[in-house]
N, C-alpha and C positions, 0 to 999 in steps of 0.2 A: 238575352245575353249574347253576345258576341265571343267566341270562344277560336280561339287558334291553337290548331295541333301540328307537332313535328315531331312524324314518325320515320322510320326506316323505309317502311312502306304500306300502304295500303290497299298498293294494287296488288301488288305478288305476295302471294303466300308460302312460293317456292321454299321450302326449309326456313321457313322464318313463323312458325304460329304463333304468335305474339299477334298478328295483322289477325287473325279469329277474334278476338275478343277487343281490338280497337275499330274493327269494323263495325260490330255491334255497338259499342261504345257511339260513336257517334252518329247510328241509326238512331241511336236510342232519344239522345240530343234534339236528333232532326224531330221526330216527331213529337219533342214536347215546344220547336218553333222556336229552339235558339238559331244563332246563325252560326255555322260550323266552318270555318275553312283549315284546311289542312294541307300540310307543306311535306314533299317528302324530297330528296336529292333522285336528280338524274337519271345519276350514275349508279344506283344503290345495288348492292350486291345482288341480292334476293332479286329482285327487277331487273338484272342485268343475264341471271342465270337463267329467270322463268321465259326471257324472250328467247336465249340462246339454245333452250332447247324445245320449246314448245314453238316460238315463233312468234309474231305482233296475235296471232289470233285468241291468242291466250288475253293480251289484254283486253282485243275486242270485247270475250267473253264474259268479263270482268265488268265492262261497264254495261251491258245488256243484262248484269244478276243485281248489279247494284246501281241503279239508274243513278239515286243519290248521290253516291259518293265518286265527287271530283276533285283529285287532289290536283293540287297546285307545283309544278316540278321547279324547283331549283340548284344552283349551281354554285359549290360552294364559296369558289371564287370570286363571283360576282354578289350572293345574296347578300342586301342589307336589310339584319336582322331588326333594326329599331324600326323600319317600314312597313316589314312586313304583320309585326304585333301590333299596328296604330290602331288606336281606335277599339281592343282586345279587352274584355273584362273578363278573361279565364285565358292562360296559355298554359297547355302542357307538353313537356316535353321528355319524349320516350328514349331510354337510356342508350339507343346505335345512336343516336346524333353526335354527332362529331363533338367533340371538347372545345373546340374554339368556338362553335356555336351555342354548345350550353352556357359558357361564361357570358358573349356576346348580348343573348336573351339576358341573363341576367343584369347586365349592366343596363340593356332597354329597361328594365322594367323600374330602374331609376326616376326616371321621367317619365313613364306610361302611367304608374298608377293601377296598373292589372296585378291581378292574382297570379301566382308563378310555381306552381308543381312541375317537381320530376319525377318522372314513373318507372320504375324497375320490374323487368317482367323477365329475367333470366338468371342464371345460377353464377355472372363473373365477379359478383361482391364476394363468392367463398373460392370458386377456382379462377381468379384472375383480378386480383385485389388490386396490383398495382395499376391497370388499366382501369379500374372505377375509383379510382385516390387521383387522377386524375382530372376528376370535373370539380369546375369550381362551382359550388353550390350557395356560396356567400350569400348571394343576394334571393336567393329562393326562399320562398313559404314555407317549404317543405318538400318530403319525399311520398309520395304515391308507391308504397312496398307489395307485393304480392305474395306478401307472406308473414309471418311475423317477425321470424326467423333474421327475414330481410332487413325488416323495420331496426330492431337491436343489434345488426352490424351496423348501419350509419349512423345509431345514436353514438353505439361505446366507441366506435374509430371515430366520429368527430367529423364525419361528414355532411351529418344534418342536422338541424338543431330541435326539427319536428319532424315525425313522419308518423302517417298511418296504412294499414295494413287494409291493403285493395287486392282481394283475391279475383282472378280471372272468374269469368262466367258464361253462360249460354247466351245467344242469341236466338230468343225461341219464336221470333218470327219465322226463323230461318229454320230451327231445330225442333222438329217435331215428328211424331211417328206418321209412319207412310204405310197403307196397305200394299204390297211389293210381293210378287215369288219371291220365295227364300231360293236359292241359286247353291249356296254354300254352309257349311254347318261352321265356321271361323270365320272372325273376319279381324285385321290387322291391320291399324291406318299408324305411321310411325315412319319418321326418315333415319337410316344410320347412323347417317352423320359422320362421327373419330371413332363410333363402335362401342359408346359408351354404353354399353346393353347389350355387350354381344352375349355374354357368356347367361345373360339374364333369359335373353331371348329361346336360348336355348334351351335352358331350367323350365321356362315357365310356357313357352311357347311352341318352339319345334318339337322339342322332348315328346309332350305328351299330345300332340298331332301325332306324329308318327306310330306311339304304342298304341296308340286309340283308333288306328286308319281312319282320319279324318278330312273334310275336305277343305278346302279355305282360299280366300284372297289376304292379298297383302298389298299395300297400297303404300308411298313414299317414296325418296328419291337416295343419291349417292349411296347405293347398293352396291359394294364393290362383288366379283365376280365367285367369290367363296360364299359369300351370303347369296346370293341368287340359289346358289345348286344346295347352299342348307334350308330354302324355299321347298325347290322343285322334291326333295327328299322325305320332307316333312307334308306332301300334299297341297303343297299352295301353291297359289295361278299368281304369280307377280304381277301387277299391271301398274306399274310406274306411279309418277306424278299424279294426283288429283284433284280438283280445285275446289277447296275449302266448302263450297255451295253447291257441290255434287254427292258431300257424304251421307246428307238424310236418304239419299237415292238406297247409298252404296249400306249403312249400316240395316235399312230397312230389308234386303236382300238376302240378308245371313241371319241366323238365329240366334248365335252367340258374338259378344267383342271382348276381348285380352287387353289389359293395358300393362306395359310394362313400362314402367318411369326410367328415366334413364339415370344411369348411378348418381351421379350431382344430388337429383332428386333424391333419389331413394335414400340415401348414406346421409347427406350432409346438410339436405336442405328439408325436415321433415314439416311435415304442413301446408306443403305444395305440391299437389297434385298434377300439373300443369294443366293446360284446356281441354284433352280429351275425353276424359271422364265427365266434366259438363256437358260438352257436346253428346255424347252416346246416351247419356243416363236421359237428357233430353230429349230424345227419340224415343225412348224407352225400350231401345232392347236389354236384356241383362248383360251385366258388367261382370267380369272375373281378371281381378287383380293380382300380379304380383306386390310383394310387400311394400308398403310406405307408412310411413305414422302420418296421422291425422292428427295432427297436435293441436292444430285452429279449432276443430273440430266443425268438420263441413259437413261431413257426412256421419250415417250409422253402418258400422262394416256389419253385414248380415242380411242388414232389413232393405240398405239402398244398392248395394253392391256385394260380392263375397272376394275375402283375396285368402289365396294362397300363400301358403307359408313357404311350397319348395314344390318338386313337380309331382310328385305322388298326388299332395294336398289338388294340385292344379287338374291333376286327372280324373282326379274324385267328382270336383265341382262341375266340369264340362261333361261327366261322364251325365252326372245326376239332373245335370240341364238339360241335356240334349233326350234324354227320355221321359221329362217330366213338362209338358207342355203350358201345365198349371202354375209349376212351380217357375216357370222361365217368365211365363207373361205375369205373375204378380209379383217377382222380384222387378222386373221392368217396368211396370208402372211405381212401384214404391221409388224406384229411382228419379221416375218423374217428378213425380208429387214431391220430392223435395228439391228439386230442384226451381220447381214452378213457387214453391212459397219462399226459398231464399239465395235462392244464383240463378238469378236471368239478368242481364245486361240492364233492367231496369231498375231491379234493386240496388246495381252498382254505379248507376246515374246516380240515386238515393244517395249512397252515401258521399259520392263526389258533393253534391251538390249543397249538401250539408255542410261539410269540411268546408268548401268556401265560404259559406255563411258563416260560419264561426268564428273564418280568419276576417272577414269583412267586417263584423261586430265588434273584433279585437281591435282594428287598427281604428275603427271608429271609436273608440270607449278612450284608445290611448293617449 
């Protein structure tokens, strides 16, 4: 099968984790020997930001971890979209692409005859409505949701007439445990960002670093200078930017990992975990969360991970982790083991691949 992607990007992961789980995505592709080409813009934010502070050797980096994956750069200006789908029996297309070019695809797929998903992997269908009322979805198959949540905003606003619910996942070629000195008793992979987590981070994170004197990394980017020294206060070594295929390094290093969702998630969008509780539970160190409902029901809170209710709860769990060496490694592998039987990037091939089959039987039967 011949499959074309247009994503935001692929190479940089710079504050864009979405590129975590479409890289896997079309690893996953590659090795079942479809033909994958994937189209990202230029200019693209995330790509524009990871060279201007890390430099071109950040991309070199990028294509010596993932030989595979070559994307194809375009220009919005110039691209023509019914070109570059010829010949495509799957395109999907990831919800930064510009609106002129989601409709664009759409109207190719007029005359192409290809399968046509759009994919949602962020929280602006609930906090940025009018900017996703903006794509025309007319002519699409459907929506590719990552959540369910998602799925029943585009039904009842009328923006898609099908969709199904495609939760992020592991890439566990890449994501697996590592025998590593432990370096650090915390470990913290998460970008700022508007701060939507600040007051979380604090509850659930610094708080009880600091009452518990413990030690930690933190790892992410747009840290303005008040969050640094709530870092340096709380026991954590900040080391910037890190590139998505350096974290089994970085989690296998530390004994524990924190995740704190950022509010979007945590309040509004319940059932969406984002990627890094796939990624970590995949390596198998233990997980201690702040609150999110599990409404999909991905996980079991207890047996795959533990969360926290507030910082006390948070104290207790890191406290009982960190001197229980039993209890930390076979909460970690439980995390595993479910991850390996229902979220790795293969069984979300699975389902993709299915969906198309079913839309492919439809148009054939009609």
């Amino acid at each position: 099968m011949r499959v074309a992607c247009f994503y935001h990007s692929l190479v940089s992961d710079w504050n864009h984790g979405n590129a975590h789980f479409l890289r896997g995505v079309v690893r996953e592709l590659q090795r079942r020997r479809h033909e994958v080409t994937v189209f990202e813009p230029r200019g693209g934010w995330s790509r524009e930001q990871l060279v201007a502070e890390q430099g071109d050797s950040a991309v070199g980096e990028f294509r010596r971890a993932f030989p595979t994956l070559r994307p194809t750069l375009y220009e919005l200006e110039t691209v023509e979209p019914a070109t570059a789908v010829e010949g495509a029996d799957l395109v999907l297309v990831h919800e930064w692409t510009d609106p002129w070019l989601v409709a664009e695809l759409g109207r190719a797929r007029a005359n192409g005859g290809f399968t046509l998903l759009f994919h949602d992997t962020h929280h602006r269908a609930v906090t940025a409505r009018e900017q996703m009322a903006r794509y025309d979805l007319s002519a699409y198959d459907g929506v590719l949701a990552f959540g369910g949540i998602i799925l029943e905003l585009y039904l009842d606003r009328g923006w898609a007439e099908r969709a199904w619910t495609w939760h992020e996942a592991a890439d566990v070629e890449l994501f697996r445990p590592l025998n590593r000195p432990r370096e650090a008793d915390l470990v913290w992979i998460g970008n700022w960002g508007d701060g939507e987590r600040a007051v979380e981070l604090e509850q659930f994170l610094l708080g009880p670093a600091r009452r518990l004197r413990l030690s930690g990394s933190a790892y992410g980017v747009r840290y303005p200078p008040k969050a640094l020294r709530g870092l340096r206060r709380a026991g954590f070594a900040y080391r910037g930017w890190a590139a998505n295929h350096r974290v089994p390094d970085l989690l296998a290093r530390h004994r524990v990992a924190v995740h704190v969702p950022r509010r979007p998630y945590a309040t509004a969008l319940p059932g969406i975990p984002t990627i890094r509780p796939f990624e970590a539970l995949a390596c198998g160190i233990p997980l201690v969360s702040a609150p999110w409902e599990d409404t999909d029901g991905l996980f079991q809170v207890g047996r795959d991970y533990l969360v926290a209710l507030n910082g006390r709860e948070m104290r207790s769990h890191l406290r009982s982790l960190l001197r229980d060496d039993e209890q930390a490694a076979e909460l970690g592998a439980r995390g595993r083991e479910t991850i390996m039987a229902r979220h790795t990037c293969a069984h979300r091939v699975d389902e993709l691949l299915g969906i198309v089959h079913r839309l492919r039987g439809a148009r054939a039967a009609a």
